[in-house]
Backbone bond lengths (Angstrom), bond angles and torsions (degrees), N, CA, C in turn:
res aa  C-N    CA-C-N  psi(-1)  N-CA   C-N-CA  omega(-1)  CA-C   N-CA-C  phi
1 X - - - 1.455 - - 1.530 108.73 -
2 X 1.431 117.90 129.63 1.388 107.48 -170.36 1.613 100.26 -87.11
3 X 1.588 97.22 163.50 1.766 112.72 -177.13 1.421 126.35 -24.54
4 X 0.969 121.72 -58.94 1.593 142.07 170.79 1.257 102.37 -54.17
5 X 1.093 120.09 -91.47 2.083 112.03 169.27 1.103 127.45 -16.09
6 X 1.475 100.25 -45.95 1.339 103.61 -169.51 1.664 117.34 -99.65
7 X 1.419 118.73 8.18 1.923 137.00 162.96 1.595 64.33 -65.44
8 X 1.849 108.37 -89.07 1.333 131.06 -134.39 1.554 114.09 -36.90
9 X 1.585 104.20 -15.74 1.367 100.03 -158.18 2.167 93.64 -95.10
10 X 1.199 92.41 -50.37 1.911 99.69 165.90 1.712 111.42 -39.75
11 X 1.265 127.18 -32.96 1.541 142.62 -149.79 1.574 72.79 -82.82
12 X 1.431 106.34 -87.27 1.557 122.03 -154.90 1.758 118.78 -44.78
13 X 1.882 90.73 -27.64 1.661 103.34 170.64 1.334 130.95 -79.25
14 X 1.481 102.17 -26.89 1.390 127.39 172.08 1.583 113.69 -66.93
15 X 1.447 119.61 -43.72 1.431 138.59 158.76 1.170 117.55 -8.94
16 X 1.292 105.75 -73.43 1.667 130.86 -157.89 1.250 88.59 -60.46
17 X 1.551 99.74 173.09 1.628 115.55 178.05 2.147 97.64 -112.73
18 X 1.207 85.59 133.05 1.084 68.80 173.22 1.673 147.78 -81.34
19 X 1.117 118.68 162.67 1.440 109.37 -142.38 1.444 138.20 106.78
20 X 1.490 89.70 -6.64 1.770 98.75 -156.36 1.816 82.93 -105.47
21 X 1.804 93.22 161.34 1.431 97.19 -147.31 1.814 97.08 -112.86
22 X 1.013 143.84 113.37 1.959 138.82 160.03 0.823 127.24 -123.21
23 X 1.357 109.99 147.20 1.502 125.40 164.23 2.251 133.49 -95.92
24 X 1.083 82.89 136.15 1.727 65.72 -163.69 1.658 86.56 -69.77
25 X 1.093 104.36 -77.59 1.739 97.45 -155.38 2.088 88.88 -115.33
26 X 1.573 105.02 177.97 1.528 123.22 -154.19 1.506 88.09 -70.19
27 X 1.280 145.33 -12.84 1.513 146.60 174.74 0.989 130.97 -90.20
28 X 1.498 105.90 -27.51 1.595 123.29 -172.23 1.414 107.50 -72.23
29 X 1.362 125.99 173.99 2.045 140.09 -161.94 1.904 64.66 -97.63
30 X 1.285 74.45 159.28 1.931 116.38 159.04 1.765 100.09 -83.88
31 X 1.082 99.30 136.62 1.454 115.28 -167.08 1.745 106.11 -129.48
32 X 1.113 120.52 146.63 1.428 125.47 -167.94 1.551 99.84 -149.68
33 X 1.395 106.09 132.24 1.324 138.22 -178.84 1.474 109.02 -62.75
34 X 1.166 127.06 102.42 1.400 128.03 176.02 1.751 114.65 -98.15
35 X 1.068 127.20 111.48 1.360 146.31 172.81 1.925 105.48 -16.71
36 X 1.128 132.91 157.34 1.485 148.69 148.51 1.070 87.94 -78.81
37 X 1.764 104.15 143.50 1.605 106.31 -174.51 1.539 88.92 178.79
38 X 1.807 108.76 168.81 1.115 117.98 152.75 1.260 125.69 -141.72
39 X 1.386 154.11 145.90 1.336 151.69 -134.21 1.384 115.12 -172.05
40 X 1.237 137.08 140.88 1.399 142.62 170.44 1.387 116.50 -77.61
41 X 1.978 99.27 109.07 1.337 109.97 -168.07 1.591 113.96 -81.23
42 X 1.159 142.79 161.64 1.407 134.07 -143.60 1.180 164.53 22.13
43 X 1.395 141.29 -114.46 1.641 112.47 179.96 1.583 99.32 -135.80
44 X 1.823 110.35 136.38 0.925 114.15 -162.73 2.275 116.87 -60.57
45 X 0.930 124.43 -143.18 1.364 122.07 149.94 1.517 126.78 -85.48
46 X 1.664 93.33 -36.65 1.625 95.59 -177.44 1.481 127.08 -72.71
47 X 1.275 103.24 -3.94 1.933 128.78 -174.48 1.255 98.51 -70.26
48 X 1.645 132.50 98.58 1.049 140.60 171.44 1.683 120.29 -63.76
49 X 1.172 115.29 -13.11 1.461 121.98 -179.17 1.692 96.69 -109.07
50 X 1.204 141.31 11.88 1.494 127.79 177.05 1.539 118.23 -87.80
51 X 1.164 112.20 154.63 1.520 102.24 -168.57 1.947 90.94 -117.83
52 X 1.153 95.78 174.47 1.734 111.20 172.89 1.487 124.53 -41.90
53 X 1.440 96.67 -45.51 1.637 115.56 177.18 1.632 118.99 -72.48
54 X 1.652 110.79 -2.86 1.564 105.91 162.91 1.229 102.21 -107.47
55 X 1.302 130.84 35.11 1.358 110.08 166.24 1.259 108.55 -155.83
56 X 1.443 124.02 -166.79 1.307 127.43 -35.06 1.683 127.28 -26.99
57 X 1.275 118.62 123.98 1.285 126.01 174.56 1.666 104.50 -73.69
58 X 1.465 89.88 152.10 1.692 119.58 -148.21 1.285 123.65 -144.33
59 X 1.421 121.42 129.32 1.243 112.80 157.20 1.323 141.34 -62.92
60 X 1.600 120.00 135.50 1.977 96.76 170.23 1.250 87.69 -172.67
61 X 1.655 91.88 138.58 1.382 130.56 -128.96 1.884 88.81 -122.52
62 X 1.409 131.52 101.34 1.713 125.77 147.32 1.310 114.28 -66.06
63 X 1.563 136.60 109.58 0.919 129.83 150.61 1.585 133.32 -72.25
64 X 1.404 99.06 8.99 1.761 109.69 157.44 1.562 112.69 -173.33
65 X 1.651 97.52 165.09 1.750 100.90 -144.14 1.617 81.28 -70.73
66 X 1.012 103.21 -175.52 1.973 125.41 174.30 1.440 89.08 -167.26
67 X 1.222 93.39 167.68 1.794 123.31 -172.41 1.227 116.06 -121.59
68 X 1.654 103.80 136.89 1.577 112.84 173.32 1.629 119.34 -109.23
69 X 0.971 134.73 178.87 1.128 150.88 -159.15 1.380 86.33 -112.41
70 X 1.568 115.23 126.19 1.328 119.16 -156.59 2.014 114.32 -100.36
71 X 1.550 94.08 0.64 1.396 119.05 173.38 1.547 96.92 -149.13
72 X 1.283 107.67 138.57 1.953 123.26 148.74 1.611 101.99 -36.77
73 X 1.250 96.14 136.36 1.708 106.24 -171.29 1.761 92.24 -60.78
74 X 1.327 92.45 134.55 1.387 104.92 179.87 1.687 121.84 -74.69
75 X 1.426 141.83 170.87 1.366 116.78 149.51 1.039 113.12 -75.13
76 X 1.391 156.59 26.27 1.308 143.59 163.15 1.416 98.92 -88.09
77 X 1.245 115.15 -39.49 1.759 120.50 -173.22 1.422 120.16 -65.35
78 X 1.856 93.04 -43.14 1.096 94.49 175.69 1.833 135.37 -77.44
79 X 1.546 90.51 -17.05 1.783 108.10 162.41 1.033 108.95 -82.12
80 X 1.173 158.71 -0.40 1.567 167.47 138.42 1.742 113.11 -38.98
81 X 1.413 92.94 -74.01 1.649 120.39 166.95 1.600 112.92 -39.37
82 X 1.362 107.84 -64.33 1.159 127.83 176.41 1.557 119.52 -42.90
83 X 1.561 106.33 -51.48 1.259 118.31 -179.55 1.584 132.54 -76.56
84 X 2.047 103.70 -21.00 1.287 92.90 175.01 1.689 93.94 -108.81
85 X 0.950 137.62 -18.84 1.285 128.73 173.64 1.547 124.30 -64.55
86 X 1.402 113.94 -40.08 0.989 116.91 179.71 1.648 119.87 96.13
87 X 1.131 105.20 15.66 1.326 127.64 -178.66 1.754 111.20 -46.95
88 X 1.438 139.59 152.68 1.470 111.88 171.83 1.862 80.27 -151.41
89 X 1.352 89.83 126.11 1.719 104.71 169.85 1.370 93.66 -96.57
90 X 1.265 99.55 139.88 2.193 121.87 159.03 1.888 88.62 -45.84
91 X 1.690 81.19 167.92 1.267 85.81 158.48 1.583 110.53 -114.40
92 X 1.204 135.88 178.53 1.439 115.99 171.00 1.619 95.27 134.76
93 X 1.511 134.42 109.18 1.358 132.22 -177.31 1.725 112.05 -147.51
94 X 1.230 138.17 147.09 1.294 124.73 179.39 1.576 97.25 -96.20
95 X 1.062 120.98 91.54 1.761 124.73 150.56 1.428 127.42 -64.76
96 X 1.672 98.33 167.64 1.628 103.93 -167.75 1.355 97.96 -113.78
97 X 1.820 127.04 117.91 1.333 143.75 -168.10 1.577 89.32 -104.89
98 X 1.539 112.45 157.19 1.722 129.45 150.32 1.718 95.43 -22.21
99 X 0.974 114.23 -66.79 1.533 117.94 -153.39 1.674 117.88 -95.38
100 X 1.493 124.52 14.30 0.869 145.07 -156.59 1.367 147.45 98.37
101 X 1.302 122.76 -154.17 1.989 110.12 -176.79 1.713 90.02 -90.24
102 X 1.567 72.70 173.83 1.750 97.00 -179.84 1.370 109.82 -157.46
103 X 1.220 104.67 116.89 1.395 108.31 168.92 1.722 109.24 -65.77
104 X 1.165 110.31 93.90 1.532 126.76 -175.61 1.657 121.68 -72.46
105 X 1.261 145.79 84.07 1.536 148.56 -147.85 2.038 83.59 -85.26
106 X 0.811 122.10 -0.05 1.433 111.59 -164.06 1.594 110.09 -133.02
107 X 1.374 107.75 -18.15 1.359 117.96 169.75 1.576 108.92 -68.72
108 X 1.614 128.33 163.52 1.026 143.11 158.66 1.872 126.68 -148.95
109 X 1.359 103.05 -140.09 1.866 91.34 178.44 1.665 91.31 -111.05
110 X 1.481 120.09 14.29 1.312 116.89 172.88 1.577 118.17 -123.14
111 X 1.596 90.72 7.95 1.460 110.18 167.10 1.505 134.56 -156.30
112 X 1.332 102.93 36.77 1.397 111.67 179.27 1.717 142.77 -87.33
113 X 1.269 89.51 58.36 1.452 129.73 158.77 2.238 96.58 70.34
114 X 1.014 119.81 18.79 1.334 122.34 176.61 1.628 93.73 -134.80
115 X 1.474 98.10 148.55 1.380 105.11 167.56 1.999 106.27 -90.20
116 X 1.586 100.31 151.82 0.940 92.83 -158.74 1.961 101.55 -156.62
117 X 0.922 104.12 129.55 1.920 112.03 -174.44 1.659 97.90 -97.07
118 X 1.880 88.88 159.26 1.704 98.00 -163.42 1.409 115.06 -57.34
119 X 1.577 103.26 -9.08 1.820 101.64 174.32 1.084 136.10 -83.78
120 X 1.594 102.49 -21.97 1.453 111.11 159.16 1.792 136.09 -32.48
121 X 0.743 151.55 161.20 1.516 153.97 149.36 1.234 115.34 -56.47
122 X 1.517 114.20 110.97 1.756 112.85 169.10 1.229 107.93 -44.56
123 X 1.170 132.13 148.23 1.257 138.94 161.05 1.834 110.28 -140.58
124 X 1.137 103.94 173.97 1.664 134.74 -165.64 2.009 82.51 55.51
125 X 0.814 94.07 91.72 1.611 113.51 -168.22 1.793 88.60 -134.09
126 X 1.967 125.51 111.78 1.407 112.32 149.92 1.821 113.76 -82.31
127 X 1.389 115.22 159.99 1.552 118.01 158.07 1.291 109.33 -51.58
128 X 0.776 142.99 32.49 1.944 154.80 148.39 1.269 108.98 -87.47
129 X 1.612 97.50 -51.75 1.307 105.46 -168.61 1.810 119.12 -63.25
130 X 1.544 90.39 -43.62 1.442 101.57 -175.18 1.757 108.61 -71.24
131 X 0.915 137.91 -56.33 1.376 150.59 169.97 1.612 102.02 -39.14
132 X 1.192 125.22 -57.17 1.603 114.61 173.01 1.673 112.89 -73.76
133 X 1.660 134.19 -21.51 1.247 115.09 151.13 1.778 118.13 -51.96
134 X 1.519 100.88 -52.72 1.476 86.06 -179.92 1.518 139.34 -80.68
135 X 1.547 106.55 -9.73 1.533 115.48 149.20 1.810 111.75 -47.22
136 X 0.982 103.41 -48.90 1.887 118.50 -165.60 1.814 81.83 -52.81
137 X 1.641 113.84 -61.04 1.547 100.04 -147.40 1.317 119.93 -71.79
138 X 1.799 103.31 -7.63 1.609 114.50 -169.66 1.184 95.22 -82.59
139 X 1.626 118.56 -36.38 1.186 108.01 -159.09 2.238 116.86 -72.43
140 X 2.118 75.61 -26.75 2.011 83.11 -176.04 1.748 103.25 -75.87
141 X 1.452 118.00 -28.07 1.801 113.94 -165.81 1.557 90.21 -87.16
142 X 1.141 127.53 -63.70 1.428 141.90 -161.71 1.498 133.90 109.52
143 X 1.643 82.65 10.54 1.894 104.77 175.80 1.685 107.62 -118.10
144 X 0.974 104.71 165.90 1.403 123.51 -150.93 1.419 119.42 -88.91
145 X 1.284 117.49 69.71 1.479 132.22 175.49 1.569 106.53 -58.65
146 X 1.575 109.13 159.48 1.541 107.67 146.16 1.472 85.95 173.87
147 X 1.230 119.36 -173.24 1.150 142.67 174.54 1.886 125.32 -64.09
148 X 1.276 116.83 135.24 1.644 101.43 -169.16 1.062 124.05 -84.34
149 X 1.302 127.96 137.75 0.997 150.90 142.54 1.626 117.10 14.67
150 X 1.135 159.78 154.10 1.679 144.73 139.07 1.396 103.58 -54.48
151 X 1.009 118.29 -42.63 1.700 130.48 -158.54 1.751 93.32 -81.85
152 X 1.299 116.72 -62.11 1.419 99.18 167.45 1.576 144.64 -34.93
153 X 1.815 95.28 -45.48 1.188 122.21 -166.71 1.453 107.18 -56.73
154 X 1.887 99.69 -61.04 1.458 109.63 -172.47 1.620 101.25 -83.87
155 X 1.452 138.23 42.55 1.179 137.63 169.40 1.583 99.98 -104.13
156 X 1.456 94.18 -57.36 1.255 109.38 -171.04 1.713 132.97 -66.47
157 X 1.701 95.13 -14.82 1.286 132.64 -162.81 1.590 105.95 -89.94
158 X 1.389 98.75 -43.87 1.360 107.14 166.52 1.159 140.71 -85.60
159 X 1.592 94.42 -23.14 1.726 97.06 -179.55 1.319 156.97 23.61
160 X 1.928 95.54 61.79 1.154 112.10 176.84 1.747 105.77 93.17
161 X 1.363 115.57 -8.79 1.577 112.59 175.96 1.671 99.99 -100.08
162 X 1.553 94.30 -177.86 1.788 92.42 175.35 1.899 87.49 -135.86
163 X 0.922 106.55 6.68 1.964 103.67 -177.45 1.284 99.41 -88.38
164 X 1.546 122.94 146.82 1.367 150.84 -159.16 1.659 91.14 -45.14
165 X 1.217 94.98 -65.96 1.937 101.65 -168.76 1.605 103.31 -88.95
166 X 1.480 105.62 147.66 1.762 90.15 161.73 1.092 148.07 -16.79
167 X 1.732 87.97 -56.42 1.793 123.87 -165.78 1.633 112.18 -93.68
168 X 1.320 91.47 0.64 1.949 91.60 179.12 1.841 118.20 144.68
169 X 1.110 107.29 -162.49 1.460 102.87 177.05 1.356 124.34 -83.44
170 X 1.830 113.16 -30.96 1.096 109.31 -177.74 1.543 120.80 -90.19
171 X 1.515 138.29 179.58 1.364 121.07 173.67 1.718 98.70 -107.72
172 X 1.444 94.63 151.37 1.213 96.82 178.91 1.860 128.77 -127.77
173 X 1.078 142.44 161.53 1.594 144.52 -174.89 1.423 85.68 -92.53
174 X 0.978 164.65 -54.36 1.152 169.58 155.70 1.303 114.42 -11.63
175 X 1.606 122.22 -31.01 1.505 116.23 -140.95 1.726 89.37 -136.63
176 X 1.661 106.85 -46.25 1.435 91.18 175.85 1.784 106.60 -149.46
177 X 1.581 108.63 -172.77 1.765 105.28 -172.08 1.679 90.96 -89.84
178 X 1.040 130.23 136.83 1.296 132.96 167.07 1.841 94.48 -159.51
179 X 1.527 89.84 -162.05 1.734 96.84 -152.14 1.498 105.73 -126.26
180 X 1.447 130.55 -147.78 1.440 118.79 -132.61 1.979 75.24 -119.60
181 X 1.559 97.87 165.61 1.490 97.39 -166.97 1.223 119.06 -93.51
182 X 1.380 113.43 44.26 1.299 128.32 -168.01 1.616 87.79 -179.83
183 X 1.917 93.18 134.59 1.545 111.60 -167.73 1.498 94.68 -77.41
184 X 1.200 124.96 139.91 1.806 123.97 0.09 1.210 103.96 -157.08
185 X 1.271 116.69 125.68 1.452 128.16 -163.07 1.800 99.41 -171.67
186 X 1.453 124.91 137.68 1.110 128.79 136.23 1.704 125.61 -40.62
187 X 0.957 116.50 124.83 2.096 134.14 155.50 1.598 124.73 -116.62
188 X 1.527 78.59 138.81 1.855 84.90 -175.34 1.656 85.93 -118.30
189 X 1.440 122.03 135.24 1.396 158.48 -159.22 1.166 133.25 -165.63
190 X 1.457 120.90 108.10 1.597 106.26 179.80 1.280 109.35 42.89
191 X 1.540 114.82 -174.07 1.333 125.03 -168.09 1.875 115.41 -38.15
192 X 1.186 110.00 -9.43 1.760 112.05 174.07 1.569 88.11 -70.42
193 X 1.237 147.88 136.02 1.870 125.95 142.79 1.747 82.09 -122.43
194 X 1.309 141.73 13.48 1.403 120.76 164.45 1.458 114.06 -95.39
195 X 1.859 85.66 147.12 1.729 106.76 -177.97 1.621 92.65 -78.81
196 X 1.348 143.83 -44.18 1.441 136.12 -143.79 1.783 79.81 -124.42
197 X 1.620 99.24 -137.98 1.362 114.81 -165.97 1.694 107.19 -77.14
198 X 0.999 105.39 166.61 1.770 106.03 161.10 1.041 125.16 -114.21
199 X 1.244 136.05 177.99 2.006 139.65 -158.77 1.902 71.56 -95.04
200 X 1.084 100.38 164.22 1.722 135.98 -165.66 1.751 85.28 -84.92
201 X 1.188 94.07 155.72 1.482 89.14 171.48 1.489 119.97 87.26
202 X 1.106 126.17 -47.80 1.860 145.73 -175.25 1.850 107.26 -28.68
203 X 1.221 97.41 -48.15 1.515 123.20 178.49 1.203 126.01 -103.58
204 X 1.647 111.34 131.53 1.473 107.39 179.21 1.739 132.13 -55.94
205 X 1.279 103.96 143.30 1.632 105.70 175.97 1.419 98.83 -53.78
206 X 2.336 86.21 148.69 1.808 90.44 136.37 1.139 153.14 -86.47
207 X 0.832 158.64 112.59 1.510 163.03 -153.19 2.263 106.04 -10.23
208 X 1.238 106.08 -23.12 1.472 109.24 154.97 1.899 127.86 -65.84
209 X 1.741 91.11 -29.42 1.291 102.66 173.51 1.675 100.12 94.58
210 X 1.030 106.77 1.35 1.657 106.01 150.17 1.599 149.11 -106.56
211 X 1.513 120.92 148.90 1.655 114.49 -146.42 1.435 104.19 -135.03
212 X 1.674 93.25 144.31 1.107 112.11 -165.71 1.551 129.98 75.62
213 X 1.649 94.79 33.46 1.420 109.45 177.11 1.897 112.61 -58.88
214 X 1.100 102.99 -55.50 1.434 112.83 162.91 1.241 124.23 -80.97
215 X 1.755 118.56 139.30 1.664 101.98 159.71 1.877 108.90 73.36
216 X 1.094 105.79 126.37 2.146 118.29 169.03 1.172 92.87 111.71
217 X 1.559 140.62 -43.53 1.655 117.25 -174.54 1.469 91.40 -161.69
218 X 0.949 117.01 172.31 1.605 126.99 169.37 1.593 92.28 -104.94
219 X 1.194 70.31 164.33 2.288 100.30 -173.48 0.930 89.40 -121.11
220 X 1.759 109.81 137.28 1.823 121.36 178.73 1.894 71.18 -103.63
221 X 1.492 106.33 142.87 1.234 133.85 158.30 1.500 122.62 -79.84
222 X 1.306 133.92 176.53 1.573 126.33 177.61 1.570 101.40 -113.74
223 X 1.554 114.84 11.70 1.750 101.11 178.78 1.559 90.40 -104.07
224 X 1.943 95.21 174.98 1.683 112.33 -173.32 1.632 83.16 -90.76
225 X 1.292 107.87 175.21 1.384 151.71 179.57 1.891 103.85 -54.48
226 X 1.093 150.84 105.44 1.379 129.51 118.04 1.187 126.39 -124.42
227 X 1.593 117.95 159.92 1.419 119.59 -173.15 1.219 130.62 -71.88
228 X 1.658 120.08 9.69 1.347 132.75 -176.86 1.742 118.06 -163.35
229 X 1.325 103.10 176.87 1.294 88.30 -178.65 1.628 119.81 -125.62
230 X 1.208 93.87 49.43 2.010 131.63 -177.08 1.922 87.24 -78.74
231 X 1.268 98.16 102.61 1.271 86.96 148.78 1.785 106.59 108.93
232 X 1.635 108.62 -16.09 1.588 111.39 -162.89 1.727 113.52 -85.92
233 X 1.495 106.06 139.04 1.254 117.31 175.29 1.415 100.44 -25.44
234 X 1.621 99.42 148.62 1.678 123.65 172.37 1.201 112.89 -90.90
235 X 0.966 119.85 -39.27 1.860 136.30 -151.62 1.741 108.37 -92.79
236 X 1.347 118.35 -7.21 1.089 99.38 -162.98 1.639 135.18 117.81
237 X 0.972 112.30 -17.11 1.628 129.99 -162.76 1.609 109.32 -117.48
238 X 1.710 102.76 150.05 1.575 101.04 -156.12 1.978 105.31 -77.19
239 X 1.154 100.77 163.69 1.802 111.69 -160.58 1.588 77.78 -81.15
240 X 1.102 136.09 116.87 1.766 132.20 153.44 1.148 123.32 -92.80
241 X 1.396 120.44 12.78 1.600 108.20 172.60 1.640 103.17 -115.65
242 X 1.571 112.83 -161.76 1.625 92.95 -178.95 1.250 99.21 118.19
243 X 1.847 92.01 -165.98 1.916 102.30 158.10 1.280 105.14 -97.30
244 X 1.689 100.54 117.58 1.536 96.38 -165.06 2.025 98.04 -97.11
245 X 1.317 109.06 -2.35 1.575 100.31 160.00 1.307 124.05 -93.08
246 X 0.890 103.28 17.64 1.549 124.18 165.16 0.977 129.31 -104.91
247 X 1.875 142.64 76.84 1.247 119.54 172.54 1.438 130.75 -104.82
248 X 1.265 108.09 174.90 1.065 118.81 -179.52 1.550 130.76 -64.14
249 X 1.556 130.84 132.58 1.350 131.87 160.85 1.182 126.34 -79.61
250 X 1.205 139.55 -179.68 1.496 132.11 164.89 1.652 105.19 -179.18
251 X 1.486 117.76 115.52 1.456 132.92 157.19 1.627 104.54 131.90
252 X 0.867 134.49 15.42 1.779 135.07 -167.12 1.609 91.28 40.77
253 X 1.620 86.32 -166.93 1.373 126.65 -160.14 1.585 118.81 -144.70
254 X 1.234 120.08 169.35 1.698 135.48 -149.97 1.854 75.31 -97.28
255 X 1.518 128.53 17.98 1.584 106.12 166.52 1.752 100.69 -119.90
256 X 1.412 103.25 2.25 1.874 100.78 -157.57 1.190 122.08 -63.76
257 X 0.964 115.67 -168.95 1.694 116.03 156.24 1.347 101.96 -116.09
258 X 1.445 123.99 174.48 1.360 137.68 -154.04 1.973 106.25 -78.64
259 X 1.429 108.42 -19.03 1.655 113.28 -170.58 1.784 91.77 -98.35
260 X 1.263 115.79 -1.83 1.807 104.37 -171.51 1.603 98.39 -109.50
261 X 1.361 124.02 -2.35 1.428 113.17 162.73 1.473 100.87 -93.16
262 X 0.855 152.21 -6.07 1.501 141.90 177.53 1.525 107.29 -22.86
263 X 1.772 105.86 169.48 1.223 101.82 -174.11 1.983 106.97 -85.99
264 X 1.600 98.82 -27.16 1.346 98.01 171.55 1.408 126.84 -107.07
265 X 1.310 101.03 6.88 1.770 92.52 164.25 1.791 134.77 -56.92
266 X 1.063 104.90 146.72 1.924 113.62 -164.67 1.524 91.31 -118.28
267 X 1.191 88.77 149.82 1.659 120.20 161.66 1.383 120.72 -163.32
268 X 1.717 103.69 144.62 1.228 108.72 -171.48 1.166 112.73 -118.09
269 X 1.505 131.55 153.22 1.484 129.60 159.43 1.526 101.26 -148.64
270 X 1.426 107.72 176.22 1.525 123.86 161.33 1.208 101.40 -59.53
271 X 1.711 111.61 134.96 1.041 136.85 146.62 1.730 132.08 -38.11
272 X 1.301 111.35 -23.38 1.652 133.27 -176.84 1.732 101.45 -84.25
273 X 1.732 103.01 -37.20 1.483 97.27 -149.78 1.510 105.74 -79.79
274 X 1.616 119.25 170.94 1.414 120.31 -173.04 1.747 100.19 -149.42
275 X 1.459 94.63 112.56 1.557 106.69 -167.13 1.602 94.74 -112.99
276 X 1.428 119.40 162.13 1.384 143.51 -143.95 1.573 89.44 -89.99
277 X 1.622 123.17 -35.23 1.088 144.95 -148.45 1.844 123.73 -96.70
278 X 1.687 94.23 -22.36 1.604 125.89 -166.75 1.835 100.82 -104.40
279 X 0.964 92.66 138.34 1.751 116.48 158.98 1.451 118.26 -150.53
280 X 1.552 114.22 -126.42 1.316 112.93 173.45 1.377 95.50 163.29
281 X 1.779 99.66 -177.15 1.386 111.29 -138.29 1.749 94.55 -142.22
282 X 1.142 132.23 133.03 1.511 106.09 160.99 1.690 118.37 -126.08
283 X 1.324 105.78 -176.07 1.435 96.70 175.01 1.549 103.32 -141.12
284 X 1.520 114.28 -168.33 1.627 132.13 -172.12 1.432 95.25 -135.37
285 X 1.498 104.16 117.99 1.534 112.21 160.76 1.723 124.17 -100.14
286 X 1.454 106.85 10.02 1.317 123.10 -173.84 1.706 127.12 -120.30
């Protein structure tokens, strides 16, 4: 997008109030206005469940709002995408059987071993996958999609709190789909009653007005891999050096335990791989 377009396009984003909800075109995710802001990225000392890799805790500073995708790309979105682009995923996913995982040659995100409605969260989704949905949307709106940030993620994730979960310190069945309190198994509880993912929506927003920050799928991020946070952008923007076949996760999943949805918990995998458990999320910086 040349210079001028691209002020014009920050101006018009900057505009909005935040909170406020758009769509670029009749295909595109619902998108929500996230505030300029700055917030302390990872987990303090006193966080008895934090590991090495959220910290040192950090400042980082948005000097203007950007937009998230106000649900994990759904499978309806992602069969949408699929269908006019012409996109073709392998098949091949590690699912969760009675008796454990399986590296599944026959599984995919249109068959990953849970039944599942178009609101649900794609899953067995690789960071290939996600990065060519959001190439597709820059390329159909003409603004600048891609995948978020860590620094975005847990901005947006937190929204304005500094406690583990949105909603407080403890985790709750009430609040999001996550798993049994001890690794690793699916739980159905109170308002959770799903074995796999849940339809978008199930659970209340965070105070940004976005769902399923915690818990239902993991989000592949757009930064590489490191084991700490020695050294990481201030501003907002994804870490690109590193292990860059390695990326980053962020928010657990409908298999976790209650300390792996945190707001700053990390996880890493290959970029290639496509787990039963993974999708993603994108945003608009334009």
């Amino acid at each position: 997008m040349p210079g001028s377009l691209l002020a014009q396009a920050f101006a018009v984003l900057a505009a909005m109030a935040p909170g406020t909800a758009f769509r670029d075109c009749d295909v595109c995710p619902v998108m929500v206005v996230v505030p300029a802001g700055s917030f302390e990225m990872g987990s303090p000392a006193s966080d008895p469940a934090a590991t090495g890799d959220e910290r040192p805790q950090h400042r980082v500073t948005f000097a203007r709002p950007f937009a998230v995708a106000k649900y994990a790309t759904t499978r309806g979105e992602f069969a949408r995408f699929v269908a006019e682009s012409g996109y073709r995923v392998p098949l091949g996913c590690l699912i969760r059987r009675a008796d454990g995982w399986l590296d599944d040659p026959r599984a995919s995100w249109r068959h990953p071993g849970f039944a599942q409605t178009e609101l649900d969260p794609a899953v067995c989704m690789s960071w290939n996958d996600g990065e060519a949905y959001a190439a597709w949307l820059s390329r159909k709106t003409g603004h600048s999609y891609s995948l978020l940030t860590e620094a975005q993620w847990e901005y947006a994730a937190r929204a304005g709190t500094a406690t583990p979960y949105y909603w407080g310190a403890q985790a709750s069945h009430a609040r999001a789909n996550y798993g049994a309190d001890r690794c690793c198994a699916p739980a159905v509880a109170g308002k959770d009653r799903w074995v796999g993912t849940s339809p978008s929506g199930s659970f209340p927003p965070n105070a940004f007005g976005l769902y399923d920050m915690h818990g239902n799928a993991w989000q592949w991020m757009r930064d590489c891999w490191h084991h700490d946070y020695e050294g990481a952008p201030d501003d907002g923007s994804a870490w690109t050096t590193g292990s860059c076949v390695d990326r980053v996760m962020r928010g657990g999943s409908w298999n976790c335990t209650p300390s792996t949805i945190r707001a700053a918990e990390r996880e890493v995998h290959d970029l290639s791989g496509r787990y039963a458990v993974v999708g993603f999320r994108v945003a608009r910086t334009d």
